[in-house]
KEFI-690324 format. One line per 3 residues: number of its first residue (from 1); for each residue x negated, y, z negated of C-alpha. Coordinates in steps of 0.5 Angstrom, whole numbers. Layout:
N
NUM	X/Y/Z  ...;
***
This chain:
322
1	-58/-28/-9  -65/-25/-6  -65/-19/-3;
4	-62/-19/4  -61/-12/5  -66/-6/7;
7	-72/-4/4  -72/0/-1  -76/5/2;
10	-71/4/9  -64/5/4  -67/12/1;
13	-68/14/9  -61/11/11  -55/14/15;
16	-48/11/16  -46/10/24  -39/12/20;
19	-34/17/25  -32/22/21  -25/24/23;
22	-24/30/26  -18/31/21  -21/29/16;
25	-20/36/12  -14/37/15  -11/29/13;
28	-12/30/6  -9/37/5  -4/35/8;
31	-3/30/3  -5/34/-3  0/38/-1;
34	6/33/-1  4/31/-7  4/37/-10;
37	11/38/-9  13/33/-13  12/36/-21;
40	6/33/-24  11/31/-31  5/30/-34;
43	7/27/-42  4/25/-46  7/20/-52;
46	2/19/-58  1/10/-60  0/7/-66;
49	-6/3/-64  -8/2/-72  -15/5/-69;
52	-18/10/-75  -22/14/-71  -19/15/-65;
55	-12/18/-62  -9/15/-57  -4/17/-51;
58	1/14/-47  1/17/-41  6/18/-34;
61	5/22/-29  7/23/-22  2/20/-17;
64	3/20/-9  10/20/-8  12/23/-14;
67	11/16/-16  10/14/-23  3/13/-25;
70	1/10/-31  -6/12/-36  -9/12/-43;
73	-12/19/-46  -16/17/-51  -19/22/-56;
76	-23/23/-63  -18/23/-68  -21/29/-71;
79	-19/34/-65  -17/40/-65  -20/44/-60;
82	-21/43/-52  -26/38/-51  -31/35/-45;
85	-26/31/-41  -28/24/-37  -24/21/-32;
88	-23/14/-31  -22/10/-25  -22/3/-25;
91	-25/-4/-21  -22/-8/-16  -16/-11/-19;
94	-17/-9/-26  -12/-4/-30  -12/1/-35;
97	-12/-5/-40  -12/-4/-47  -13/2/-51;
100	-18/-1/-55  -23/-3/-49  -25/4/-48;
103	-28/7/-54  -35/8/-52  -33/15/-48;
106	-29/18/-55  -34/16/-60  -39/21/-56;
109	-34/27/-58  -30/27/-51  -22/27/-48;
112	-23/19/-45  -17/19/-39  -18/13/-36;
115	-13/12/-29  -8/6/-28  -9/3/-21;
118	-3/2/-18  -1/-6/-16  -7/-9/-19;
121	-8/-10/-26  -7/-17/-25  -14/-20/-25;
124	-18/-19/-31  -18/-15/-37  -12/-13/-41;
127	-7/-11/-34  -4/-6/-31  3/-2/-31;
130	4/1/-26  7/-1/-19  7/0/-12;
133	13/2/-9  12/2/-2  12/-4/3;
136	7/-4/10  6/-8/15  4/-15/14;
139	-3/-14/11  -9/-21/9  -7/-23/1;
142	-11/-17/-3  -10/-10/-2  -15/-8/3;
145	-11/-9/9  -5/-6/6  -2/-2/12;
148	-9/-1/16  -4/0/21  -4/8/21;
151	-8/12/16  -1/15/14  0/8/11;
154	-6/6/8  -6/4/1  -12/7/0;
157	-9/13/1  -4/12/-4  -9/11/-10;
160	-14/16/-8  -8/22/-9  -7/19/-15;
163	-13/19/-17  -13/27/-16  -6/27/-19;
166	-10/23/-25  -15/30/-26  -9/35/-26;
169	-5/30/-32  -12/30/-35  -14/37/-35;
172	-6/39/-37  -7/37/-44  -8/43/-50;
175	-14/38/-53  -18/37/-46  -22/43/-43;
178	-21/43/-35  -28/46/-34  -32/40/-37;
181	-29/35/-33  -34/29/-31  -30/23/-26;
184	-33/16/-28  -32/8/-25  -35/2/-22;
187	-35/-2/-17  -28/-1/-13  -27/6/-20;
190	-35/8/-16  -30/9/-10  -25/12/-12;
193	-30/17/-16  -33/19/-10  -26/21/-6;
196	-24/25/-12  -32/29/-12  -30/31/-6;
199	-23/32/-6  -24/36/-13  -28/42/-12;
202	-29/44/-19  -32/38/-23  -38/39/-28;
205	-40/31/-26  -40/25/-22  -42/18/-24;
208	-41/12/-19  -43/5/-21  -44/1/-16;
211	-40/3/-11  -34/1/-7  -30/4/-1;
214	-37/6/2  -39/5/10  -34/0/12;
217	-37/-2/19  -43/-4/15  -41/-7/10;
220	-35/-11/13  -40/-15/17  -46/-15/13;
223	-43/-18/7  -38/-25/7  -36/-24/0;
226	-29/-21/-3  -26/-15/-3  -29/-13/4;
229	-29/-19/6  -21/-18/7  -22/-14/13;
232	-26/-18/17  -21/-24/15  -15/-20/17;
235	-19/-19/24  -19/-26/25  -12/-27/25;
238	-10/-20/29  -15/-20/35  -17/-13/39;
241	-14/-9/33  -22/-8/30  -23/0/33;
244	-15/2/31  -17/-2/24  -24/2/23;
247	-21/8/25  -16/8/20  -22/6/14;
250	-25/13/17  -21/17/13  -23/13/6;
253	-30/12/7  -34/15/1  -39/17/6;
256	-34/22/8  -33/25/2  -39/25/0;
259	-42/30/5  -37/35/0  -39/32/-6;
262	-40/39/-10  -41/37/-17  -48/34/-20;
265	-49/26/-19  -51/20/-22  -50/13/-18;
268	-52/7/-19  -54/1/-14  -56/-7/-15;
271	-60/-9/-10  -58/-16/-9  -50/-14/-10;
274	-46/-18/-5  -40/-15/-6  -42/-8/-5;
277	-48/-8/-1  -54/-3/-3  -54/-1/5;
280	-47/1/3  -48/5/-4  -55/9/0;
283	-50/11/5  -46/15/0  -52/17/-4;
286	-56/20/1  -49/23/4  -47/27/-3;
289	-48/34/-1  -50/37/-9  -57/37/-10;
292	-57/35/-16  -56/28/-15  -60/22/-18;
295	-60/13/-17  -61/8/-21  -63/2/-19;
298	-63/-5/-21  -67/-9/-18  -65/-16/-19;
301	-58/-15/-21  -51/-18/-17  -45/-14/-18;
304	-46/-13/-25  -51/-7/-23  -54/-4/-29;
307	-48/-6/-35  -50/-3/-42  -57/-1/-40;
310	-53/3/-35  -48/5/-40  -54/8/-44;
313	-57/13/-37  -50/15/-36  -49/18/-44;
316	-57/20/-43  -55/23/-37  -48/27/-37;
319	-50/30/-45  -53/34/-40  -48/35/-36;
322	-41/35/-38;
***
């Protein structure tokens, strides 16, 4: 695919037309703080993966609704001191998979925790194990129309509270230290990584890849491809629903979170990327509030972004920071 997005010169100078809720703030302590009241009940059982040089944990802990949500804390087998911490979160349809396909951040000496999604894990890599127990209203197959009715019932705000919920699990263990703790993802994980940088407040570092979950009115017109490409089919169906359907995005656009983010950033963003259009990715960038914030950019590059010579920026990047 060409470029069919902005130049690069325009994406550095844009700005999302997303409406900030006036109860932004206010939606989301509220949310917080009911989930607060279920205990976190972080535990944390040792697995025998026949790895060497690695410990590995499996993890439950309470999510939004005090619902049980599933992980993995992955650590040098030689550990015996709180270290670094690097939080995971995962692409659209993914799960936490298989202990051993997330080595790379334990063989650098760091607390791997990589978050399990609720409802998805069922369609590519090793799966998930975690459900989503709460119904909605009829909603297009997928997960980006899951009670888009109101914000309260939004799917999206269940995983975004996991996710925080996810931080607090991690940082719980005696072998991680709460202080140097970065969140990563890519993809619908670079989404989720967003809200938690703006929902954590005391994060050493931040790495979005490729983001998704960013500038909703954009990218549900720009692109025809899946995932975001659900919304607009779901309007197709339920005409005169599109105001009611964006208000509700509103509470969990990326650039919204963004414009809190309070920790050092390193994004990532393709500039044929049909999935998660650049214009969308610039949208949360040039809205991050930290200025310690930094793009790679991919030029000729689809969904895949930068892949391992990305993963080679990122371990150069957060030595510095986490």
């Amino acid at each position: 695919m060409a470029l069919f997005d902005l130049s690069l010169e325009e994406l550095h100078e844009y700005r999302s037309a997303s409406t900030e809720p006036e109860d932004f703030d206010a939606f989301w302590s509220k949310t917080l703080q009911e989930a607060r009241e279920h205990d976190l009940d972080a535990r944390f059982e040792p697995v025998d993966t026949g790895l060497a040089t690695v410990q590995v944990y499996d993890v439950t802990f309470s999510g939004f609704g005090g619902h049980p949500v599933k992980a993995w804390l992955t650590l040098p087998a030689a550990a015996e001191e709180p270290l670094p911490l690097v939080v995971e979160f995962v692409g659209y349809g993914g799960g936490r998979g298989l202990p051993h396909e997330h080595l790379l951040w334990a063989s650098t000496g760091r607390a791997h925790f990589i978050m399990d999604t609720r409802g998805q894990g069922s369609a590519w890599g090793g799966g998930g194990a975690t459900a989503d127990p709460v119904g909605g209203a009829p909603a297009y197959p997928g997960f980006m129309t899951r009670g888009i009715d109101a914000p309260e019932h939004y799917y999206y705000r269940r995983v975004f509270t996991d996710a925080v919920r996810a931080v607090e699990a991690a940082r719980s263990h005696p072998l991680t230290d709460a202080a140097r703790t970065a969140a990563i993802g890519s993809s619908q994980g670079g989404g989720i990584t967003i809200a938690v940088g703006g929902l954590v407040p005391d994060l050493v570092a931040i790495a979005p890849d490729v983001p998704f979950l960013c500038d909703f009115p954009r990218a549900a017109t720009l692109t025809d491809r899946h995932p975001y490409r659900e919304i607009g089919l779901f309007l197709k169906t339920h005409r005169g629903r599109t105001q009611d359907a964006l208000r509700t995005l509103s509470y969990f656009d990326g650039v919204h979170f963004a414009s809190r983010g309070s920790a050092p950033a390193l994004f990532s963003v393709a500039l044929e990327d049909q999935t998660c259009p650049p214009s969308t990715v610039f949208a949360a960038f040039n809205a991050w509030a930290h200025e310690d914030k930094a793009i790679e950019v991919y030029d000729f590059n689809d969904h895949e972004g930068g892949g391992p010579y990305h993963e080679a920026a990122k371990l150069r990047w957060l030595r510095s920071h986490a």
